[in-house]
N, C-alpha and C positions, 0 to 999 in steps of 0.2 A: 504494500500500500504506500502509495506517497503519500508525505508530511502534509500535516492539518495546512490549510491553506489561509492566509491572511487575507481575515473579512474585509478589509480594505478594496483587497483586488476584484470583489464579489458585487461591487457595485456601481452605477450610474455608465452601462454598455453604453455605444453609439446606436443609435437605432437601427435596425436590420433594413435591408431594401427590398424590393419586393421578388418573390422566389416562386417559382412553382409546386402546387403540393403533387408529389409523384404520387401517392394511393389511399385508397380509404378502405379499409379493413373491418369486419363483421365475424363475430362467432356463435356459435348455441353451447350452452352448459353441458359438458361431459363430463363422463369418470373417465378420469387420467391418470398417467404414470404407472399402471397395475394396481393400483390404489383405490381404496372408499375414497378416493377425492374428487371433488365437483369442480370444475373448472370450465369458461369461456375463453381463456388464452390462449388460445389454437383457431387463429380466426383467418379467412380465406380474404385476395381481394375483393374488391366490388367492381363490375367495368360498371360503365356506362352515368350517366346523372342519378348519383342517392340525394333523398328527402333528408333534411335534419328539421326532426322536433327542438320542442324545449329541454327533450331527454335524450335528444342525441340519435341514432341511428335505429329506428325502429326494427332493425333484424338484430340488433345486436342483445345479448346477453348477457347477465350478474350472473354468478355462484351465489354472490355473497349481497346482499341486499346495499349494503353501504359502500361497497364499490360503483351505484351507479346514484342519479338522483342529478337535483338543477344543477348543483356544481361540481357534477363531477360525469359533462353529458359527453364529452371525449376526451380519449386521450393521446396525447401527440408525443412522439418519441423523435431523438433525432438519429436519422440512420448513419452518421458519420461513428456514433459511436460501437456501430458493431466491428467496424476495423480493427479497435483500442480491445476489444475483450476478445475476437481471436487472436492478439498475439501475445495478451495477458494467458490466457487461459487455452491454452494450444488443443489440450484433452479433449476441451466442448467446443473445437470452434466450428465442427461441421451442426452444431444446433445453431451461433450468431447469425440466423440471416435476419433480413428484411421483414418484421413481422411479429421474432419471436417475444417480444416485449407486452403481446396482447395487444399493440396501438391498433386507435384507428385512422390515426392519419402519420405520414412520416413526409421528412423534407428534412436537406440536405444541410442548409444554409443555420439554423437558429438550433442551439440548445439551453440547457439549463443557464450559465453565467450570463445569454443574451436575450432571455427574455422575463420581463418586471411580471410581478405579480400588478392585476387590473388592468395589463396591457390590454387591449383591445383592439384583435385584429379580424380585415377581411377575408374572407376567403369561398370566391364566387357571389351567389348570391347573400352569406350568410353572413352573420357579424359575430363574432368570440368572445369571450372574457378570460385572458387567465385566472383560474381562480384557486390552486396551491398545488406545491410537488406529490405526485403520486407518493402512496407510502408501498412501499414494496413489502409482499408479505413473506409466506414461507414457499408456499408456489413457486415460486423463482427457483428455489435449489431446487426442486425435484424436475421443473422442465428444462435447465441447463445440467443438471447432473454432478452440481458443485453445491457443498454442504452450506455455505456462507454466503451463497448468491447474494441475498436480498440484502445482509449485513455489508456487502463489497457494492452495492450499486446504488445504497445512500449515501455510503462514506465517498464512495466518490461522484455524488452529484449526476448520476446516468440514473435517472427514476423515468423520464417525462414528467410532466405536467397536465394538468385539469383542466378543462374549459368548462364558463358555463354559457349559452347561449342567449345572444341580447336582440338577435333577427334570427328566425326562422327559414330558410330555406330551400335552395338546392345545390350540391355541389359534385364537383367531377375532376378526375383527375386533369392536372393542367391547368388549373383555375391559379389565380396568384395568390398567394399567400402577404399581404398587405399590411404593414403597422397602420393602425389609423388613430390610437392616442396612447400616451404613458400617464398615466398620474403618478408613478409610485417609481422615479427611474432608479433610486436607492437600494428598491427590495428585489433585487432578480429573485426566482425560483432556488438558486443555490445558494441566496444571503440567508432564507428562511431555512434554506435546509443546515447549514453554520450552525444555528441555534435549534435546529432540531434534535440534531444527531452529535456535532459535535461542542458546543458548548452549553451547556443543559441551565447553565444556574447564573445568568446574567441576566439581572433581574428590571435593568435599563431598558435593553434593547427587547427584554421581552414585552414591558412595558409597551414598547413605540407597536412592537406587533402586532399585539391585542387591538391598537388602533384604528389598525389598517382596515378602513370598512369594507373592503372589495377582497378583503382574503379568505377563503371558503371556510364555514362555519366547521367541520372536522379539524382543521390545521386550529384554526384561532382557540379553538376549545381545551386542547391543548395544552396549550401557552396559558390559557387562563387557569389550565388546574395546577400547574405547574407553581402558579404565583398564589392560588390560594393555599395549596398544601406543602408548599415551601420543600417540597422534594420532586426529581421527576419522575414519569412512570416508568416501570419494566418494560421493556422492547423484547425481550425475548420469546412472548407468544406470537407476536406476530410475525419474526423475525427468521424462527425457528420450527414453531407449531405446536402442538401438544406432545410429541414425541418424534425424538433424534429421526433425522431423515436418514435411512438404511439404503436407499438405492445406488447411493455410491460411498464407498470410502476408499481408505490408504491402508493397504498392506504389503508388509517387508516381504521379499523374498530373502525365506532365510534356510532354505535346502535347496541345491538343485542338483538332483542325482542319478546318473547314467542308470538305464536296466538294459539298454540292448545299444545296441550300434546304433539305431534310429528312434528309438524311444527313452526322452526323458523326462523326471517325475520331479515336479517341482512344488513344493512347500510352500505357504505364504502363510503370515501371521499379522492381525489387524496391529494397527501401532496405537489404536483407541480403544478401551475395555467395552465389548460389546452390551448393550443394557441388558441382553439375555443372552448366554452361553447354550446354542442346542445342537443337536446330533446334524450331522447330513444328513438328508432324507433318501431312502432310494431313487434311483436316478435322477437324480437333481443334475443342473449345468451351470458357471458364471461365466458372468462377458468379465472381459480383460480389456481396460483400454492400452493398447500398445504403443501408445506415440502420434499426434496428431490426430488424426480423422480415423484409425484404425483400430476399430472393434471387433472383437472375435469372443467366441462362446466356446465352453469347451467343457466336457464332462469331469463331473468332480470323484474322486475315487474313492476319497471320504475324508473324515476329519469332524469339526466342528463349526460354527460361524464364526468361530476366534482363530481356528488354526485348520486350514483343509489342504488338502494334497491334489494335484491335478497330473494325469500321463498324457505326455504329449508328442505326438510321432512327427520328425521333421520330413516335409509334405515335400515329395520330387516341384510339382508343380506349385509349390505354396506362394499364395496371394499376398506373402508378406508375415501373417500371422506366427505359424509355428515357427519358423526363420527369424524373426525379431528372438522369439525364447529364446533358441535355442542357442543364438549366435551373440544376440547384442544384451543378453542379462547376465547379473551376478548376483554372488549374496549380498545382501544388503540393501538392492536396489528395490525402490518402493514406486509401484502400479496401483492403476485407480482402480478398483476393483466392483463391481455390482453385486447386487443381492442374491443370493444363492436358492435356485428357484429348481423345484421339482418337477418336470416336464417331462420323464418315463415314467411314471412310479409302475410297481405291481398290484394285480389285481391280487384286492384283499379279498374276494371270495374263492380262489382260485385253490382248488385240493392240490395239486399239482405244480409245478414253474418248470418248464424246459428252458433252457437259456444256449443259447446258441452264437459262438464268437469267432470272429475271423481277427486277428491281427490285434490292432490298435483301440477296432471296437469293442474291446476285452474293459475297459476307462468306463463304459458305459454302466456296468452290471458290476462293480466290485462293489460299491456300497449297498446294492441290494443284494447280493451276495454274503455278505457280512450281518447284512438283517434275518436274511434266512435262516444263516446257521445259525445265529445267538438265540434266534425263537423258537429255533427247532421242527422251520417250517419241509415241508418237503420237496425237493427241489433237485436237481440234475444241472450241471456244467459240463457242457461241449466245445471246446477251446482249440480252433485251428489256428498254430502257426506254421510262418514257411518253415523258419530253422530256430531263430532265438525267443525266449520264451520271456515277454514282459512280468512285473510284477510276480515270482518266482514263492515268494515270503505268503501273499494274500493265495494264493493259490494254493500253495501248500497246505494250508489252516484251511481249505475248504475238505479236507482228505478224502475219501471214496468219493464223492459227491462231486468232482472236479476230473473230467479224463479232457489230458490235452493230446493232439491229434499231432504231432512234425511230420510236415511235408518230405525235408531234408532227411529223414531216416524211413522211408517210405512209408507213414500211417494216414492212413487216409478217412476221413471224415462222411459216413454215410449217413447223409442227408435224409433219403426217404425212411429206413432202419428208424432211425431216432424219434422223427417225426411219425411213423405210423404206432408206434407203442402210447400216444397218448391219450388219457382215459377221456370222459365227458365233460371231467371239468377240469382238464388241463390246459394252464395257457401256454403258448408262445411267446419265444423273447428272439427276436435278434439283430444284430447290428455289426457291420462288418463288408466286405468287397460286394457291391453291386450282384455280383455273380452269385455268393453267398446267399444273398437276401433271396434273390431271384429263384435261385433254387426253393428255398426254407419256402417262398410262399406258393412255389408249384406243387410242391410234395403237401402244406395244408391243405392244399383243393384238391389233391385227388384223396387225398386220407378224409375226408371230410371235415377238417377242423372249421368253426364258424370264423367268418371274418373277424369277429368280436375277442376273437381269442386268439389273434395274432397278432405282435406288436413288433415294428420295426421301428431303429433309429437310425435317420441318415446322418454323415459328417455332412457332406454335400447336397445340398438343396437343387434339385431338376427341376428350371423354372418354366421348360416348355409346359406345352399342354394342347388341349383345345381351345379354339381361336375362340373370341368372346366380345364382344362390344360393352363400352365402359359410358357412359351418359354423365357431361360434366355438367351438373344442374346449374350452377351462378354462371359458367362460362356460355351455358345453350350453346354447345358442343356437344358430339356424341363423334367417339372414335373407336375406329376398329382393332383391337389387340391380336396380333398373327399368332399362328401358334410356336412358333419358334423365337418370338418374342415377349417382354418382360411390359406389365404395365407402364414400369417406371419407364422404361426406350422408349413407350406410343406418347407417354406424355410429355415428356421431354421436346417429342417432333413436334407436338404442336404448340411449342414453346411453353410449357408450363414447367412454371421452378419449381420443385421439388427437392428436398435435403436427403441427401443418402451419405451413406459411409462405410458399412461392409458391404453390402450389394448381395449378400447370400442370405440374410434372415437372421441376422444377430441381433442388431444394433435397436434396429427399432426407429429409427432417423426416420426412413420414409415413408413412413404411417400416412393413410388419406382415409377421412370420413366416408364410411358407406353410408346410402340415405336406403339404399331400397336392393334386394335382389341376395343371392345367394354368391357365397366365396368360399371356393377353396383353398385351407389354411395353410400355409408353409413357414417354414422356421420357427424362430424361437423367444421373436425380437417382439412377441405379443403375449403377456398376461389373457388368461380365460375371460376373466371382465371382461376386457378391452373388446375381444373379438368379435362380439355384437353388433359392434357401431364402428367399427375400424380392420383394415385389411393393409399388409405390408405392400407395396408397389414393385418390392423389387423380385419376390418368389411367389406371392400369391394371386391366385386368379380365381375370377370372374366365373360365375357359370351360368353362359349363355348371353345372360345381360345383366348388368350391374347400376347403379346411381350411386355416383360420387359427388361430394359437396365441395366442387374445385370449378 
């Protein structure tokens, strides 16, 4: 963080000239983040001439009641400052675009230090009031994926600002953006935010604040408890929330240990004591941010939420991901790490578990593995490698229960054999070479195992499929998705921005609102919730016809 800044400098701008506003932005109330959270901040352009009420944008949407109201009927962000937080914050800078601040108006030219509280500006037909800096809440970490968000973008004056509406009418992108009076050139948005956040207990200039008759009734109120109760309030619920944000933290890599020539197992430990210490769950996975824009997901072997272990095979073809481990990490070195999320588990009705492994996908099933044995559930491991045998130690400790098959000493792995001995209520597990899979799921259909009772895990996400038509509802666009191609590619050609960053199904970046229509699900980069009302762009698709809110 840079040094607190001398209110001096926070005062009496030159007046802005007149600028064009580049977009106006609308959202509807979602669960977000994998979360019971409600949120609007995921809001799409607007083309064409929008209406503004006295409340602002008649499509747009509150969570929270007192984030909208007279003065507080838009808000404007400036997008120069998304440059300043991708190169502050390198990890989250494929979320910084255009948008993600929840505004609904942005422009290029005015931010916080240049524009007065009461200013009063044009813009088309409509007329504005600044009326006080956004208070940023806890939202902010969980959509940027940084624990301090909201506490790092008041401190440093990147909130936006409030308008309240003093003409009613219509506006479109390209309209100018106009000073047309300052009463107040003293109080920028970032003078007030000085004595918000950073100097709590000046009891002058809080004085001169409470005065300001054009400073929105939330801000001013404030200031005035402040002066009655002679102390200031707690910032940390709104700041932080009700409890510690888990979606992302910092853990040490503090083992990374050879098991084969191309398989290594690597250890992390959080560096902050988790609020709850609990087991890995069966097949659970974390994303791993590896550096810039580079998110990867990858099965956890087991461990705890404080201390878990990941095997990881370095990929001939690797995208970057396993090649970053394996080559550019050490002990000691600390990665941003996501929430540890169970996305294979086992069927808990299931008399039976066949577990079936080729290679690397062996990472998939050791923590359910480990469950079975401790509970004394009944269960079978089938373990093909070509020659070197990962994880030797967890294999071992599954003793009869565990036959591994080497290629390299001729033992060969009989697919239908295995699969036809399963009773009525046996399921299937397996995860491993394409071929593997392929097999394991010809041999259930002629054995008659239900589809219900077969489960695969892929590394790699096949984002072909059947072609599909996608219907952008705000754009009144409808485009056709090939079969050999990805939504995110169809959308892209027709010029729509889009955030992405793994491009396989980890990350979760290039999320778009479904409004209507059926999707099928790929990767990983999507919570259950979510999946309702949200579909990945870069692996999942469409079926038949879809309505998107783009």
């Amino acid at each position: 963080m840079p040094p607190t800044p001398d209110p001096s400098t926070l005062q009496n701008p030159p007046p802005f000239r007149p600028h064009p506003l580049l977009q106006l932005r609308a959202g509807k109330v979602k669960k977000v983040f994998g979360k019971a959270i409600e949120s609007a901040i995921y809001k799409i352009p607007l083309s064409g001439t929008v209406t503004i009420t006295p409340l602002g944008i008649p499509s747009d949407e509150h969570a929270f009641e007192q984030h909208g109201g007279v003065d507080k009927a838009l808000l404007h962000y400036s997008s120069r400052h998304y440059s300043a937080w991708k190169n502050e914050l390198p990890g989250s800078a494929h979320l910084f675009s255009v948008g993600a601040f929840g505004e609904n108006l942005y422009s290029e030219e005015i931010d916080e230090m240049t524009v007065c509280i009461g200013d009063r500006i044009s813009i088309g037909e409509v007329l504005v009031e600044v009326s006080e800096p956004r208070a940023p809440c806890y939202k902010l970490n969980h959509r940027f994926e940084v624990k301090d968000m909201a506490k790092r973008a008041q401190t440093l004056f990147r909130v936006g600002w409030m308008y309240r509406i003093i003409t009613a009418g219509e506006v479109k992108p390209g309209d100018m953006i106009t000073l047309v009076e300052r009463p107040y050139p003293t109080w920028t948005v970032a003078r007030i935010m000085y004595y918000l956040y950073h100097v709590k207990d000046d009891v002058e200039r809080m004085k001169e604040i409470v005065d300001l008759s054009l400073l929105g009734f939330a801000t001013k109120g404030i200031f005035q408890a402040r002066l009655d109760k002679g102390v200031a309030e707690n910032q940390d619920g709104r700041m932080f929330g009700d409890e510690a944000m888990d979606a992302w933290n910092e853990f040490q890599l503090v083992e990374k240990r050879r098991e084969t020539s191309q398989v290594t197992a690597f250890v992390f430990e959080a560096l902050d004591e988790p609020k709850e210490i609990v087991p890995v769950e069966p097949g659970s996975h974390v994303r791993l941010k590896l550096g810039g824009k580079l998110v990867r997901a990858y099965s956890v072997v087991g461990g705890t939420s404080k201390r878990f272990e990941l095997g990881i095979a370095l990929a001939e073809q690797s995208r970057g991901g396993s090649k970053f481990l394996h080559e550019q990490t050490q002990r000691g070195d600390v990665l941003t790490v996501g929430k540890i999320t169970a996305s294979f588990p086992l069927a808990q009705d299931a008399d039976h578990h066949i577990i079936i492994a080729g290679g690397i996908g062996i990472t998939s099933f050791l923590a359910a593995l480990q469950h079975l044995q401790e509970s004394g559930k009944s269960y079978e491991l089938h373990f093909a490698v070509a020659e070197e045998v990962p994880f030797k130690k967890h294999i071992a400790a599954l003793g009869a229960n565990a036959i591994v098959y080497n290629k390299s000493r001729g033992q060969r792995l009989d697919i239908s054999d295995i699969v036809s001995r399963a009773g009525s209520n046996t399921h299937l597990y397996c995860c491993g070479p394409q071929r593997l899979m392929d097999g394991v799921e010809a041999a259930a259909k002629q054995c008659g195992v239900p589809d219900s009772a077969v489960h695969f895990e892929q590394f790699a996400v096949t984002t072909s499929g059947d072609p599909f038509t996608a219907e952008l509802r705000e754009s009144k666009k409808t485009i056709e998705v090939g079969g050999t191609q990805s939504l995110l590619d169809a959308l892209r050609a027709v010029g729509m921005e889009v955030d992405s960053s793994c491009e396989v199904g980890n990350c979760g970046s290039c999320r778009v609102n479904v409004c209507g229509g059926r999707v099928e699900h790929k990767g990983t980069g999507l919570m259950e919730s979510e999946k309702e009302g949200m579909m990945l762009s870069c692996v999942s698709r469409g079926v038949g016809h879809v309505v998107l809110e783009l």
